[in-house]
N, CA, C and O atoms as a GROMACS GRO file, in nm:
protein
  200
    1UNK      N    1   0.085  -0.119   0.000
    1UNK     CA    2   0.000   0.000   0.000
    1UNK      C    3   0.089   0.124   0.000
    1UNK      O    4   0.199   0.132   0.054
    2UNK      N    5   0.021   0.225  -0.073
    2UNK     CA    6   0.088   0.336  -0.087
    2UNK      C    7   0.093   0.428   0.029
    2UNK      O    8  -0.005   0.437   0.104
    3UNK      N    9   0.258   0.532   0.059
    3UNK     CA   10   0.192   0.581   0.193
    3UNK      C   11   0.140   0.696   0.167
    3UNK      O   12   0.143   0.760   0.062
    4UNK      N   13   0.092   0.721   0.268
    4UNK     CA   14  -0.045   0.819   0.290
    4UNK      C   15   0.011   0.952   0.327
    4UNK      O   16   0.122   0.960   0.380
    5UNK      N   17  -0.059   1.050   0.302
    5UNK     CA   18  -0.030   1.186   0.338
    5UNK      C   19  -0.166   1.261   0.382
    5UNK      O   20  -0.271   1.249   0.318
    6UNK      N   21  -0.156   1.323   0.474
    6UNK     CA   22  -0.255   1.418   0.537
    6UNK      C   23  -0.333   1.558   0.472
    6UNK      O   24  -0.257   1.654   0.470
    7UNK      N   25  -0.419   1.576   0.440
    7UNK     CA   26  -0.425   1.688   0.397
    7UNK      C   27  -0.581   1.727   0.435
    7UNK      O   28  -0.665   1.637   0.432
    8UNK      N   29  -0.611   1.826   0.461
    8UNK     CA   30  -0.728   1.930   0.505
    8UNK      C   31  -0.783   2.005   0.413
    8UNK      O   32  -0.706   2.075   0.348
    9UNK      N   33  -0.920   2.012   0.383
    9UNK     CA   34  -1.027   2.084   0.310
    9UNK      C   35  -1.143   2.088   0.392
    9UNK      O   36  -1.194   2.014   0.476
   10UNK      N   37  -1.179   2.247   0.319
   10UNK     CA   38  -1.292   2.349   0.394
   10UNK      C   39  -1.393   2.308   0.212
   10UNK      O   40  -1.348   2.328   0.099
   11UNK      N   41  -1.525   2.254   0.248
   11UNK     CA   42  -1.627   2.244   0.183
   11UNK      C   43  -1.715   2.293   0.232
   11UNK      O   44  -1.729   2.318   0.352
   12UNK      N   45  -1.809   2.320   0.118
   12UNK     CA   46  -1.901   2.400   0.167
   12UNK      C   47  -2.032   2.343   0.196
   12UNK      O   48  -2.028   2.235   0.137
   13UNK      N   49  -2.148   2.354   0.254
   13UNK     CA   50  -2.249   2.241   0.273
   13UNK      C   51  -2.278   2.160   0.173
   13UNK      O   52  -2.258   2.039   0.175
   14UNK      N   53  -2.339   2.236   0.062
   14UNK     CA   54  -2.408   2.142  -0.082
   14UNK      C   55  -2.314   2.040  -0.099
   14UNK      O   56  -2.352   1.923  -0.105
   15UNK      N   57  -2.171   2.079  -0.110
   15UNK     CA   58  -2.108   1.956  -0.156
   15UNK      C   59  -2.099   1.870   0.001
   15UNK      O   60  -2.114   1.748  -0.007
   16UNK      N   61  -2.079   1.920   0.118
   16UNK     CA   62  -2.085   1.767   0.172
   16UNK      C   63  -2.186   1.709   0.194
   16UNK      O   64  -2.169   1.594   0.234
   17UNK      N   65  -2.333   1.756   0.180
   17UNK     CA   66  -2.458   1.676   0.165
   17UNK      C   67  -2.458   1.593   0.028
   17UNK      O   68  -2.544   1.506   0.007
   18UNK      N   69  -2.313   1.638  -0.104
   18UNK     CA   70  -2.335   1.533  -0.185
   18UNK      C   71  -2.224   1.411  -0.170
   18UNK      O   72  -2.212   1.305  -0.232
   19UNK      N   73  -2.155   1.463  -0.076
   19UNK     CA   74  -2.055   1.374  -0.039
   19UNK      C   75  -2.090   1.251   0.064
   19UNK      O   76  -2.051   1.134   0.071
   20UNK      N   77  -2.192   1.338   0.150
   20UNK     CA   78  -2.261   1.218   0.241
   20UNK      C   79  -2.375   1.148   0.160
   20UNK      O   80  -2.435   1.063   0.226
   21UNK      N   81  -2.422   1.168   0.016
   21UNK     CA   82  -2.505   1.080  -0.066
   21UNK      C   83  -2.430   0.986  -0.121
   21UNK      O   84  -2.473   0.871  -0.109
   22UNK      N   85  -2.304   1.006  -0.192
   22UNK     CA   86  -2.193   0.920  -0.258
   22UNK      C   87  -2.165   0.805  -0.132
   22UNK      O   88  -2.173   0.685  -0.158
   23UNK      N   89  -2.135   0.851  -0.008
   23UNK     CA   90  -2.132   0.739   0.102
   23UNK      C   91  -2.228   0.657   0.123
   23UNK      O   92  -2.193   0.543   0.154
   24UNK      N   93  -2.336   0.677   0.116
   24UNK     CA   94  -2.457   0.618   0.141
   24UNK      C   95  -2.491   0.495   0.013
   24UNK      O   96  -2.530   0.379   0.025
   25UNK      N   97  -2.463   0.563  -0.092
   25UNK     CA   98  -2.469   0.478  -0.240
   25UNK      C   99  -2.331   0.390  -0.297
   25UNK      O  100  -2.328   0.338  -0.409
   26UNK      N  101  -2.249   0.386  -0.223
   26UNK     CA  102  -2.156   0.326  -0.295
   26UNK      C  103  -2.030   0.249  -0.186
   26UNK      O  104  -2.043   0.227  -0.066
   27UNK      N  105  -1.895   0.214  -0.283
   27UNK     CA  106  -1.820   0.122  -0.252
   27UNK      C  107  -1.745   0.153  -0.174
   27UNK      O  108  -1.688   0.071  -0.101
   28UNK      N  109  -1.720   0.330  -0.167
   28UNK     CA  110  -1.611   0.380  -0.070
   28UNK      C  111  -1.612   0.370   0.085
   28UNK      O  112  -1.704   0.391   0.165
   29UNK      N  113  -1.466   0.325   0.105
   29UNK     CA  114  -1.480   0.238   0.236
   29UNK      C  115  -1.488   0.419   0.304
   29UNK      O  116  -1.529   0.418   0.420
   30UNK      N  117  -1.470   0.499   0.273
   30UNK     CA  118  -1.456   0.634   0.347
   30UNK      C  119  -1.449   0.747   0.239
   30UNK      O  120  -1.433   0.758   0.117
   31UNK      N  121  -1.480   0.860   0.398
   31UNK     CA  122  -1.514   0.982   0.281
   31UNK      C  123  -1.351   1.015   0.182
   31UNK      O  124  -1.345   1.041   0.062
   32UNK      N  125  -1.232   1.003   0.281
   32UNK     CA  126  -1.094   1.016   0.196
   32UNK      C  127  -1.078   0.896   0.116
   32UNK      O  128  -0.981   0.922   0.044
   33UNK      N  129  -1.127   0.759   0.084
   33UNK     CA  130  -1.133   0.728  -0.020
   33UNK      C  131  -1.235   0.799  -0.114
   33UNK      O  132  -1.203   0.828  -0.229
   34UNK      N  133  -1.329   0.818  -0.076
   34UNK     CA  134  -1.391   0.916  -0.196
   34UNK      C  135  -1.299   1.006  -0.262
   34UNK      O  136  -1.236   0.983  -0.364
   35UNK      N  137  -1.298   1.090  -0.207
   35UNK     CA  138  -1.203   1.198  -0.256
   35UNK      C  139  -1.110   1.165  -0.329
   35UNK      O  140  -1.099   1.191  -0.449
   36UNK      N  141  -1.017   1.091  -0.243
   36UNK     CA  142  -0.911   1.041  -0.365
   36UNK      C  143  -0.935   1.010  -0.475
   36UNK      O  144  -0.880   1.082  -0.558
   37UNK      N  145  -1.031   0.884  -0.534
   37UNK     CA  146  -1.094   0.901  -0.640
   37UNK      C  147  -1.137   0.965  -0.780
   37UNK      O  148  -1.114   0.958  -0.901
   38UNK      N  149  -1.232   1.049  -0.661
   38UNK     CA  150  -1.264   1.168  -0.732
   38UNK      C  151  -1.110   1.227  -0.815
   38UNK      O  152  -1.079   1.226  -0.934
   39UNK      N  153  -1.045   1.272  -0.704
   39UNK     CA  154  -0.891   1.330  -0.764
   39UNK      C  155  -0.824   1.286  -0.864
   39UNK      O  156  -0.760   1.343  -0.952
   40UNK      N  157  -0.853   1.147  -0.834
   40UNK     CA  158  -0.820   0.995  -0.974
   40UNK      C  159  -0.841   1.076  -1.120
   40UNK      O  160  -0.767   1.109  -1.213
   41UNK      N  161  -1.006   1.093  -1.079
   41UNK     CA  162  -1.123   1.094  -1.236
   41UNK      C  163  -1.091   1.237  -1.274
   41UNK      O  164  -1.102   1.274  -1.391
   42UNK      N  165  -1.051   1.320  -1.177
   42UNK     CA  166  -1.054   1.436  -1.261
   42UNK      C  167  -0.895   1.454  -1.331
   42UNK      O  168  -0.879   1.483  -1.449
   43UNK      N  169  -0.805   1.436  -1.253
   43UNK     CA  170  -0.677   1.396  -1.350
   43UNK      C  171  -0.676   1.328  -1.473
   43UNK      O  172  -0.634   1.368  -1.582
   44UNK      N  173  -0.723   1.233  -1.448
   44UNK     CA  174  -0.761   1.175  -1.587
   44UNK      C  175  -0.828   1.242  -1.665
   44UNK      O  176  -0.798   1.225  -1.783
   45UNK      N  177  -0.940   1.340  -1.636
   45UNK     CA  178  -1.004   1.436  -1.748
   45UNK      C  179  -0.980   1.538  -1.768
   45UNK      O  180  -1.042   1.602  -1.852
   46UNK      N  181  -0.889   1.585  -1.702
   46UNK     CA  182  -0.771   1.684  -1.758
   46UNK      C  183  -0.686   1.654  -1.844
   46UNK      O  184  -0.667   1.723  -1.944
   47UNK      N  185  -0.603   1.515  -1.813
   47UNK     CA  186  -0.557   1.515  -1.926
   47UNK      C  187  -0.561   1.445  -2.077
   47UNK      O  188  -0.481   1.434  -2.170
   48UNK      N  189  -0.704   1.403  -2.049
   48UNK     CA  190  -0.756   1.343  -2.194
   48UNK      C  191  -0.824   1.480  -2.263
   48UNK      O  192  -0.858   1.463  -2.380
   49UNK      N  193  -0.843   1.580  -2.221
   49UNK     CA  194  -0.894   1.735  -2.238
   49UNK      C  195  -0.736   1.807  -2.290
   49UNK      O  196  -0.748   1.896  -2.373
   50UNK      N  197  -0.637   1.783  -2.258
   50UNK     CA  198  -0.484   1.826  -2.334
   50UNK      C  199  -0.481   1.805  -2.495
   50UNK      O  200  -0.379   1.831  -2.559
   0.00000   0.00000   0.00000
């Protein structure tokens, strides 16, 4: 496993009421696996958008 690093974000309600829907519906063992993810998909669509 890869190691891990710490990091902190300020969201604003809407998105964590959609962040606590994504938990509720799906595979992520946690909200920082969500995120990471997310971070995954949008890298990737940045750079298929190059």
């Amino acid at each position: 496993m890869a190691e891990k690093s710490r990091v902190s974000a300020t969201i604003d309600e809407k998105t964590e009421k959609l962040l606590d829907e994504i938990m509720k519906n799906s595979y992520y063992r946690n909200k920082s696996h969500a995120i990471e993810e997310a971070i995954k998909l949008l890298y990737e669509e940045m750079k298929r958008k190059k």
